[in-house]
PyMOL Python script that loads the backbone (N, CA, C, O; Angstrom):
from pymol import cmd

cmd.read_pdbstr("""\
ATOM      1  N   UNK A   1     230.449 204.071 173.529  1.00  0.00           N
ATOM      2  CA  UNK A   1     229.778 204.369 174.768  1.00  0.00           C
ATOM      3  C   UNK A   1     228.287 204.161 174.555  1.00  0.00           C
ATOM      4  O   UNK A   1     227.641 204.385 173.531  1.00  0.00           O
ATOM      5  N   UNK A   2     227.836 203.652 175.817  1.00  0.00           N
ATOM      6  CA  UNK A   2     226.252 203.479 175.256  1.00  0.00           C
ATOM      7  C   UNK A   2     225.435 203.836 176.377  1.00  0.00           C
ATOM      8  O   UNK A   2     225.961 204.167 177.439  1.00  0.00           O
ATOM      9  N   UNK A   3     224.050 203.791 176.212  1.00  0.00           N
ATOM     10  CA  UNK A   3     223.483 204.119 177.348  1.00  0.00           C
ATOM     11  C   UNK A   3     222.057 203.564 177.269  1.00  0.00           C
ATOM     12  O   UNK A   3     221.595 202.969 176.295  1.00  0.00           O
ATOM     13  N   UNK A   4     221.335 203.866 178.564  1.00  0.00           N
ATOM     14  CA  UNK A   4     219.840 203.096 178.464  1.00  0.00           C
ATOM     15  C   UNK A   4     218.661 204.653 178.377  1.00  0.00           C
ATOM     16  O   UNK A   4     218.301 205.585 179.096  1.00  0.00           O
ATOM     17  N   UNK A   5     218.469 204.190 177.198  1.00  0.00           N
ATOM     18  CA  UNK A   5     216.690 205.701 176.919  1.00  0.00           C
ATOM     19  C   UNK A   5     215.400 204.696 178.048  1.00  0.00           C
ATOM     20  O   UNK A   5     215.117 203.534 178.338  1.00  0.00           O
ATOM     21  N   UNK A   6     215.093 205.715 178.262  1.00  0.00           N
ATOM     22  CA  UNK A   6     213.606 205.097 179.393  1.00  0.00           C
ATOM     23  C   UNK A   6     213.021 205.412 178.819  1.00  0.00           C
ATOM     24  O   UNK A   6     213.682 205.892 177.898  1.00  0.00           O
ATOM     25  N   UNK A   7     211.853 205.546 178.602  1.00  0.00           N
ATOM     26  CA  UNK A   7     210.400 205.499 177.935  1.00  0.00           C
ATOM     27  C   UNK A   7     209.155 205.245 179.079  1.00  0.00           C
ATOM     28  O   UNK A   7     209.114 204.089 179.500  1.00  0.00           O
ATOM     29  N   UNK A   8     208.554 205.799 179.405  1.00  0.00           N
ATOM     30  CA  UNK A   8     207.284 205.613 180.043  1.00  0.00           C
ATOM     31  C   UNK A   8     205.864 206.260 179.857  1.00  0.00           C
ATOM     32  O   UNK A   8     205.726 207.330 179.264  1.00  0.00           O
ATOM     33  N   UNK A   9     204.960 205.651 180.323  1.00  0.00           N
ATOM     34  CA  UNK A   9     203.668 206.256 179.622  1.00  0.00           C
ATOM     35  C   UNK A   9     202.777 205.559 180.407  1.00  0.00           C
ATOM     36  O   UNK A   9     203.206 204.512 180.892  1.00  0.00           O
ATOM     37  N   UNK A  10     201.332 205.969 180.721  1.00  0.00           N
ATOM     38  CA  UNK A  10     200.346 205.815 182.339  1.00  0.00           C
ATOM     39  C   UNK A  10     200.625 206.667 183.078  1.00  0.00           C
ATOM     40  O   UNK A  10     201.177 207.756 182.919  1.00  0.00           O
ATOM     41  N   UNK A  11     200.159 206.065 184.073  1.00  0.00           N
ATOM     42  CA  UNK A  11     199.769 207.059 185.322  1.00  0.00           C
ATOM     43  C   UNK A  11     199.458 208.482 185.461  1.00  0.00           C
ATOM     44  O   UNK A  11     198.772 208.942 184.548  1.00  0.00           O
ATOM     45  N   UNK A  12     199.848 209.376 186.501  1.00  0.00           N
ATOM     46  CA  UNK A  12     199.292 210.514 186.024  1.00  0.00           C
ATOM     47  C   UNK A  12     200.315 211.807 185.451  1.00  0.00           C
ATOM     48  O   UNK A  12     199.985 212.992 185.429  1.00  0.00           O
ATOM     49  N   UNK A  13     201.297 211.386 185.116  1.00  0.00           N
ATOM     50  CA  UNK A  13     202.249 212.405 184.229  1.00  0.00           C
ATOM     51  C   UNK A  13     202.437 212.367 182.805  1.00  0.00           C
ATOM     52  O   UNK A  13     203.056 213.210 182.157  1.00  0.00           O
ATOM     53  N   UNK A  14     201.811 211.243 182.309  1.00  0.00           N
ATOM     54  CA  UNK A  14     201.589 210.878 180.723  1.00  0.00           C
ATOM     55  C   UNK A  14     203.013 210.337 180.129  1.00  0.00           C
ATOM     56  O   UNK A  14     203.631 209.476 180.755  1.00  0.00           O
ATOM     57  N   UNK A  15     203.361 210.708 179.275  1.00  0.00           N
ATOM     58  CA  UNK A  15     204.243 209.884 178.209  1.00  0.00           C
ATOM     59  C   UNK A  15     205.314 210.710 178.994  1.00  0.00           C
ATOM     60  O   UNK A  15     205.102 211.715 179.672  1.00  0.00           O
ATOM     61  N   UNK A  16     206.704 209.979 178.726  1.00  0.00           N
ATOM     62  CA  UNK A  16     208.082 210.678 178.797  1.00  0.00           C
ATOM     63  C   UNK A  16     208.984 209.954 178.634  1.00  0.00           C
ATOM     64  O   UNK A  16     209.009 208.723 178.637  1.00  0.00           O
ATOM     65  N   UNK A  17     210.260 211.138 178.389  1.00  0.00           N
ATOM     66  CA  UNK A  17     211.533 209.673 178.035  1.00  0.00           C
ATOM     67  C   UNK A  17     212.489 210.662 178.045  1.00  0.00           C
ATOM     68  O   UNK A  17     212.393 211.837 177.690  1.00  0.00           O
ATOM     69  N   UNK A  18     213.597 209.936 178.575  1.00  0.00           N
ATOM     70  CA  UNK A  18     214.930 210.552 179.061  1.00  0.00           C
ATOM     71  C   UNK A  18     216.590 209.375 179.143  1.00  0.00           C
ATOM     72  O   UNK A  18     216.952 208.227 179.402  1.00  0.00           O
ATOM     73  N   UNK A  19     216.794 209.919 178.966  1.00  0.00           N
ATOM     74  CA  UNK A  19     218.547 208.910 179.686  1.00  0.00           C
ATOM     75  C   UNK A  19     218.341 208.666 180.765  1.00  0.00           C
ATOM     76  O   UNK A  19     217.599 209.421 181.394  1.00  0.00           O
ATOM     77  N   UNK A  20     219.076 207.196 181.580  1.00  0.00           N
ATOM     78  CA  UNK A  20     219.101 206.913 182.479  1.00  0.00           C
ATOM     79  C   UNK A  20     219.847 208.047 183.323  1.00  0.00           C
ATOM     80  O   UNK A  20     220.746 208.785 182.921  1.00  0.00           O
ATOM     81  N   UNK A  21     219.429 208.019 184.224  1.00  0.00           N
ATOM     82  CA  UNK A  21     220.938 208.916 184.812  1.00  0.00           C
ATOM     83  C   UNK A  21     221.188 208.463 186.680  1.00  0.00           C
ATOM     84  O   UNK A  21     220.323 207.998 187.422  1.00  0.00           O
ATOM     85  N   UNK A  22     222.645 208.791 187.039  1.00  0.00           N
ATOM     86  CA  UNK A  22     222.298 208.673 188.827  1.00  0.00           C
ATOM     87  C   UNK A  22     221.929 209.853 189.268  1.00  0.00           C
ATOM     88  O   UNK A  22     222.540 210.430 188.368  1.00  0.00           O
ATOM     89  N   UNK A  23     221.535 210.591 189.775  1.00  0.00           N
ATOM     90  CA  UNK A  23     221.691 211.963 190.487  1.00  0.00           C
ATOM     91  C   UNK A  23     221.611 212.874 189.052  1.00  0.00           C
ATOM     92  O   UNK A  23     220.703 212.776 188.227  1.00  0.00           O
ATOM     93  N   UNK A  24     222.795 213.793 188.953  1.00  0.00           N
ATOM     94  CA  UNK A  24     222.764 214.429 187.819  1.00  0.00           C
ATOM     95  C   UNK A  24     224.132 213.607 186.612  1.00  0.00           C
ATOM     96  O   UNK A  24     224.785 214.206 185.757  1.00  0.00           O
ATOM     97  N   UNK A  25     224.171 212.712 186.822  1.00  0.00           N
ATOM     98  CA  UNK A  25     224.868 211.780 185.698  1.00  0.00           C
ATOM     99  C   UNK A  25     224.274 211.009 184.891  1.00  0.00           C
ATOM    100  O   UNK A  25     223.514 210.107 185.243  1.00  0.00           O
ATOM    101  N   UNK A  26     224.594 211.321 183.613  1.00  0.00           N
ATOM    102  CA  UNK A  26     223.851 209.812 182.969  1.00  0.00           C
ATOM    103  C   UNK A  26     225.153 208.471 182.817  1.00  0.00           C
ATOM    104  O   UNK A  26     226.379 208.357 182.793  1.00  0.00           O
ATOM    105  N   UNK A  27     223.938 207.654 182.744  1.00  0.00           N
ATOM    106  CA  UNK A  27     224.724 206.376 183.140  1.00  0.00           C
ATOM    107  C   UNK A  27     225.165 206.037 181.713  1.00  0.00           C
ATOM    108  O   UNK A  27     224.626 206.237 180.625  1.00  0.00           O
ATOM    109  N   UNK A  28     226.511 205.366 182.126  1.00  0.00           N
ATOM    110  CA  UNK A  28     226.877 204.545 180.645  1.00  0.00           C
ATOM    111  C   UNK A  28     227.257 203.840 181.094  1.00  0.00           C
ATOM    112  O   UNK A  28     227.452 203.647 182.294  1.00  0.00           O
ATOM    113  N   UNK A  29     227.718 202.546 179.132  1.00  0.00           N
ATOM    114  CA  UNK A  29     228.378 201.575 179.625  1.00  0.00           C
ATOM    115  C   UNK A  29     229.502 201.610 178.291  1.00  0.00           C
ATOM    116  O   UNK A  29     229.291 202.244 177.257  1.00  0.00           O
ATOM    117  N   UNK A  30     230.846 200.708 178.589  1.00  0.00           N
ATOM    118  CA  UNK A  30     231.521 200.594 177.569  1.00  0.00           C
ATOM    119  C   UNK A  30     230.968 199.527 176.202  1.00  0.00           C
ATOM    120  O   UNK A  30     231.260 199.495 175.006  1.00  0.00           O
ATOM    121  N   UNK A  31     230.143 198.809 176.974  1.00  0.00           N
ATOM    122  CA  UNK A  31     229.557 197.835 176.537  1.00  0.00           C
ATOM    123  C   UNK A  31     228.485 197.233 176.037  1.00  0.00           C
ATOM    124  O   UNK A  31     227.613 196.873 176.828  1.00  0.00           O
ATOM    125  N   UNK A  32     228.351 197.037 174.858  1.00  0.00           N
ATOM    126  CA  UNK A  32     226.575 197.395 174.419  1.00  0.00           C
ATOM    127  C   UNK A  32     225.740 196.156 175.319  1.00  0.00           C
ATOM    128  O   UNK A  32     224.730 196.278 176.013  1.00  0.00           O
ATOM    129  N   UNK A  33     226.519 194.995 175.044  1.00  0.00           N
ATOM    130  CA  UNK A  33     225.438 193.419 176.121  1.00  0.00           C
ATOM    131  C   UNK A  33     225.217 193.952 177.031  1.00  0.00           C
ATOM    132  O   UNK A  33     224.046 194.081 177.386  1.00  0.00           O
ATOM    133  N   UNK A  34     226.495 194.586 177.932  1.00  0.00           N
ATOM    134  CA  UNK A  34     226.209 195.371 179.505  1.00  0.00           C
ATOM    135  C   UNK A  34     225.166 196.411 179.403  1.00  0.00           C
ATOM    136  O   UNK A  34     224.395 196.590 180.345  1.00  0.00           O
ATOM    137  N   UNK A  35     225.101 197.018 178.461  1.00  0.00           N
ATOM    138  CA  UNK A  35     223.730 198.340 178.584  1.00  0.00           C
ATOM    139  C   UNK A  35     222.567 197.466 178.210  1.00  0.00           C
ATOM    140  O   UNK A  35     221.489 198.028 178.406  1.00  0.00           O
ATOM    141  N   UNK A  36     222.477 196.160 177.690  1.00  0.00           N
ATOM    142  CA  UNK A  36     221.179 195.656 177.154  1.00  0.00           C
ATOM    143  C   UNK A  36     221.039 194.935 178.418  1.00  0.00           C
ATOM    144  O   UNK A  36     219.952 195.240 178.910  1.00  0.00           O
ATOM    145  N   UNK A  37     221.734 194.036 179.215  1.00  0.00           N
ATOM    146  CA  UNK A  37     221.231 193.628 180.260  1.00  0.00           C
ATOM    147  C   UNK A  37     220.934 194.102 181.076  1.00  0.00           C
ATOM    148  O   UNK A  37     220.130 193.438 181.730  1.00  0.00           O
ATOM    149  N   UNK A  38     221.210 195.194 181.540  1.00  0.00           N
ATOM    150  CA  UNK A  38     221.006 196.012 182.771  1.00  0.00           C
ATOM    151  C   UNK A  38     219.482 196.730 182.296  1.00  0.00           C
ATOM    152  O   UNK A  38     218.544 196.773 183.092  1.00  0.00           O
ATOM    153  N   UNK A  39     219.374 197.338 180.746  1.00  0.00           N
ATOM    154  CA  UNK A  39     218.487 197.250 180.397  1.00  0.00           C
ATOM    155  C   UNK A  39     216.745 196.301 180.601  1.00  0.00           C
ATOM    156  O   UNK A  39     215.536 196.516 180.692  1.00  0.00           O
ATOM    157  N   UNK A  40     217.602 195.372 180.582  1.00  0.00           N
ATOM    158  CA  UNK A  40     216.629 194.279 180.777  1.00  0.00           C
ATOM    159  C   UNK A  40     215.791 193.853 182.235  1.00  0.00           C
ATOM    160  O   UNK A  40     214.625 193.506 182.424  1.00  0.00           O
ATOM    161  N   UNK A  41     217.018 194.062 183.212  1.00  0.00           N
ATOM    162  CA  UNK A  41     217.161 194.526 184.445  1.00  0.00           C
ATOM    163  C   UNK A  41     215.813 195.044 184.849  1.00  0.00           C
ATOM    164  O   UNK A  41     214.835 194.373 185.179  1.00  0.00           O
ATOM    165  N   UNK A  42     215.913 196.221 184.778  1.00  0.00           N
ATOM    166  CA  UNK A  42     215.500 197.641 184.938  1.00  0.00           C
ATOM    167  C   UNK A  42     213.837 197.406 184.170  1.00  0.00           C
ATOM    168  O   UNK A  42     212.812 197.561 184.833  1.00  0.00           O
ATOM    169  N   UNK A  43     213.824 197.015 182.696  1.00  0.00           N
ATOM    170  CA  UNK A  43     212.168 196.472 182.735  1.00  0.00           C
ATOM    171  C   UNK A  43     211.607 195.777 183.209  1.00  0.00           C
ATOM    172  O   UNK A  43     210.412 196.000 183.408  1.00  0.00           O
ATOM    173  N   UNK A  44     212.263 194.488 183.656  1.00  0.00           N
ATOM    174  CA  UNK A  44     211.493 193.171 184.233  1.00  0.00           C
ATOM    175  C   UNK A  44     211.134 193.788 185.520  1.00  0.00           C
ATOM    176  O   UNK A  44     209.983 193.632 185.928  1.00  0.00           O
ATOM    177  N   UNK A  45     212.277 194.710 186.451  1.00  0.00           N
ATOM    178  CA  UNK A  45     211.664 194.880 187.721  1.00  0.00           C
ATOM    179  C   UNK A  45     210.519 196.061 187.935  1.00  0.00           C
ATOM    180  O   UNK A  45     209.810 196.044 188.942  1.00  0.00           O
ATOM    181  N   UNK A  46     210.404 196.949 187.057  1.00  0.00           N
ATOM    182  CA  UNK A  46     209.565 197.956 186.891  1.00  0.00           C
ATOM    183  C   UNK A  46     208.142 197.467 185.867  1.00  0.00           C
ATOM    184  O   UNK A  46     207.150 198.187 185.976  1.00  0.00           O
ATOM    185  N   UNK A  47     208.091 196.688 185.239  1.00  0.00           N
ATOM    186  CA  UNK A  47     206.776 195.890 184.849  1.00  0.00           C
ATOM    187  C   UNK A  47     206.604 194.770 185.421  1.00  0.00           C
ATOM    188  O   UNK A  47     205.550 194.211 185.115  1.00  0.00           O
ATOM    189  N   UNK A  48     207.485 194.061 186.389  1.00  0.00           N
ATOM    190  CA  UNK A  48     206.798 193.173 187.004  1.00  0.00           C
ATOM    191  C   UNK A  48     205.391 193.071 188.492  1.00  0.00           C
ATOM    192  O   UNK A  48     204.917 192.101 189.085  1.00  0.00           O
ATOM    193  N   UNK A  49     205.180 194.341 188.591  1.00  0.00           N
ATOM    194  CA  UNK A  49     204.494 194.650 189.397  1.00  0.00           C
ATOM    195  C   UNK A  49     202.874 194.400 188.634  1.00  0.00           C
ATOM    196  O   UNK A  49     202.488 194.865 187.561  1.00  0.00           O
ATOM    197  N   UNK A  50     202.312 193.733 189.355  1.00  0.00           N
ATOM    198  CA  UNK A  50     201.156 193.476 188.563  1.00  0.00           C
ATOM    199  C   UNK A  50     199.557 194.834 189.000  1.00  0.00           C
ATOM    200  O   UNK A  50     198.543 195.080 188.348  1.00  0.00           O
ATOM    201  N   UNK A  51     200.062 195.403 190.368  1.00  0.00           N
ATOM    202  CA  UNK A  51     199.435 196.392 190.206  1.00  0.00           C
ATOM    203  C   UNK A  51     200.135 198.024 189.833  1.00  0.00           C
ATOM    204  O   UNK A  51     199.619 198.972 190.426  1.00  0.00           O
ATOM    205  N   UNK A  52     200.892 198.213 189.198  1.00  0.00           N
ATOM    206  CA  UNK A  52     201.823 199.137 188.608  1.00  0.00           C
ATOM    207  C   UNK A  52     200.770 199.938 187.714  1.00  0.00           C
ATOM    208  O   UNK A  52     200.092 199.316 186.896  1.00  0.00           O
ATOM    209  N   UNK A  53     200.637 201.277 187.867  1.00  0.00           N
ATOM    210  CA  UNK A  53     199.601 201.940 186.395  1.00  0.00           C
ATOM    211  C   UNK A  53     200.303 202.693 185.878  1.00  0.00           C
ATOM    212  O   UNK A  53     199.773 203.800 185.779  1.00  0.00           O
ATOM    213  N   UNK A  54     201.653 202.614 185.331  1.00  0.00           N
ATOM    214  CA  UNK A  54     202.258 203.546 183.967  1.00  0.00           C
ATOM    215  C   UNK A  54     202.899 201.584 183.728  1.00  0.00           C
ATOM    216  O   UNK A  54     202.733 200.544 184.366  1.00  0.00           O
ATOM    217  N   UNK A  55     203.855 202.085 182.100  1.00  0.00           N
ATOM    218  CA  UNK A  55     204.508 201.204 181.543  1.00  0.00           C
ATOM    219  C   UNK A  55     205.695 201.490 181.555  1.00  0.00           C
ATOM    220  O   UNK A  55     205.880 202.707 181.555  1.00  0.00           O
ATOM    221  N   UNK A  56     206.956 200.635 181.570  1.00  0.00           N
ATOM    222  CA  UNK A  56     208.004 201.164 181.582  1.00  0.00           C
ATOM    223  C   UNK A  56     208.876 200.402 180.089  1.00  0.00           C
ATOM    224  O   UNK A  56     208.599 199.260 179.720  1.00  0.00           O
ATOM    225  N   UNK A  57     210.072 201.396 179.285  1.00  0.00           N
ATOM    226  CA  UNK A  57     210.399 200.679 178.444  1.00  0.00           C
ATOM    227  C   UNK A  57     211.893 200.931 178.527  1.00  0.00           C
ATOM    228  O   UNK A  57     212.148 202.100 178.818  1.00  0.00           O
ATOM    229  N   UNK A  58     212.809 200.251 178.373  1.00  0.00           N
ATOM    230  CA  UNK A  58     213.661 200.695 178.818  1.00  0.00           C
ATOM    231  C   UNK A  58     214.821 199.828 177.240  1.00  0.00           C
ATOM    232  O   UNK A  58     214.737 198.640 176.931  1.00  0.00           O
ATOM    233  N   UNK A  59     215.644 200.731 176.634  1.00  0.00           N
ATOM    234  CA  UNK A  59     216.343 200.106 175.546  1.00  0.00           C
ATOM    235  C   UNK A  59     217.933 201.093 175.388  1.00  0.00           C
ATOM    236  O   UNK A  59     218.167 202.299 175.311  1.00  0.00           O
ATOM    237  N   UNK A  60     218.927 199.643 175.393  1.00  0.00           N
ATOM    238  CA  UNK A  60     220.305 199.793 175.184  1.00  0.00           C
ATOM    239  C   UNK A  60     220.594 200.950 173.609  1.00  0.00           C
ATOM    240  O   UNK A  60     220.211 200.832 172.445  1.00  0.00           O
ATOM    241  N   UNK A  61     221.277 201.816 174.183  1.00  0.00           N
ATOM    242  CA  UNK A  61     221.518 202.514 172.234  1.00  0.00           C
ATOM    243  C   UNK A  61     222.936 203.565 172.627  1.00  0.00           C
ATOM    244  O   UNK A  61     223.224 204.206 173.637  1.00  0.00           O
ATOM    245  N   UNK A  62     223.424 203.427 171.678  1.00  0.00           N
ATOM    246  CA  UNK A  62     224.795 204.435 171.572  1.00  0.00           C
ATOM    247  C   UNK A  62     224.159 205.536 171.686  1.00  0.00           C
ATOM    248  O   UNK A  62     223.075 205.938 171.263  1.00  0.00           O
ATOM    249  N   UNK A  63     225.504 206.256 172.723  1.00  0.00           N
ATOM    250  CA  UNK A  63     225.209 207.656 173.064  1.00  0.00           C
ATOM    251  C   UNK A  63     225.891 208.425 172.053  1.00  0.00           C
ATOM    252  O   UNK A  63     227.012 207.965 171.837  1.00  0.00           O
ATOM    253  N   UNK A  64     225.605 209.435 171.358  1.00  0.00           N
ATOM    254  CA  UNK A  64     225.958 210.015 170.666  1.00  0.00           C
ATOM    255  C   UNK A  64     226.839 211.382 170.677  1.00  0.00           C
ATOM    256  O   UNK A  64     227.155 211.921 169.616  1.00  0.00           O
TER     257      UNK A  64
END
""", "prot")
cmd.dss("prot")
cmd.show_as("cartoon", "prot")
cmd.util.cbc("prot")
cmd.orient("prot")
């Protein structure tokens, strides 16, 4: 089982990092490519904003 850690840091709440989650679920996948792409997903559209002021990092890893 795997899942996506967020990572962010800027703006005005400072550093943080958590599991993806929907609502009160965290998201998984059976599949590690599937958690890295969606992964991938999820940074390109959240740093592609060129006036955006936090960073976003977003990485596939077994849930433990």
């Amino acid at each position: 089982m795997f899942g996506i850690w967020c990572e962010v840091w800027g703006g005005r709440l400072g550093t943080r990092a958590s599991w993806l989650c929907l609502g009160d679920e965290q998201v998984t996948f059976d599949d590690l490519g599937e958690a890295e792409r969606a992964a991938a997903n999820l940074q390109a559209a959240r740093n592609g904003n060129p006036h955006r002021v936090a960073t976003f990092r977003y990485t596939a890893m077994r849930v433990s």
